[in-house]
C-alpha positions, 0 to 999 in steps of 0.5 A: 289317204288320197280320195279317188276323183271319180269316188261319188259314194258320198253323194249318198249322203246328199242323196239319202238328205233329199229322199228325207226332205221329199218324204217330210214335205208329204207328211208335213201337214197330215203328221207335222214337224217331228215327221218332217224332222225325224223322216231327214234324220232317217235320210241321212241315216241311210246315207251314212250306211249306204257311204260305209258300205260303198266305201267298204267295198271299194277299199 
């Protein structure tokens, strides 16, 4: 399996990761650290979909 050079579709994971970490910092002193911890997960959940998806839709 060669990967594309120009196939950035796993940035979405990077991506999704950072999105988490905005979205804990702002809920990190009203909700505390199972927020800030859940809300990174999630982020990379979403990446992990958007990467399977873009990843479907190339092949």
């Amino acid at each position: 399996m060669t990967k594309d050079k120009n196939d950035r579709s796993t940035w979405a994971i990077g991506g999704g990761i950072l999105l988490g970490l905005g979205v804990g910092f702002f809920f990190l002193e009203s909700a505390g650290a199972l927020a800030f911890v859940g809300s990174l997960l999630a982020g990379l959940g979403i990446g992990l979909i958007i990467t399977s998806i873009l990843s479907k839709c190339r092949s």
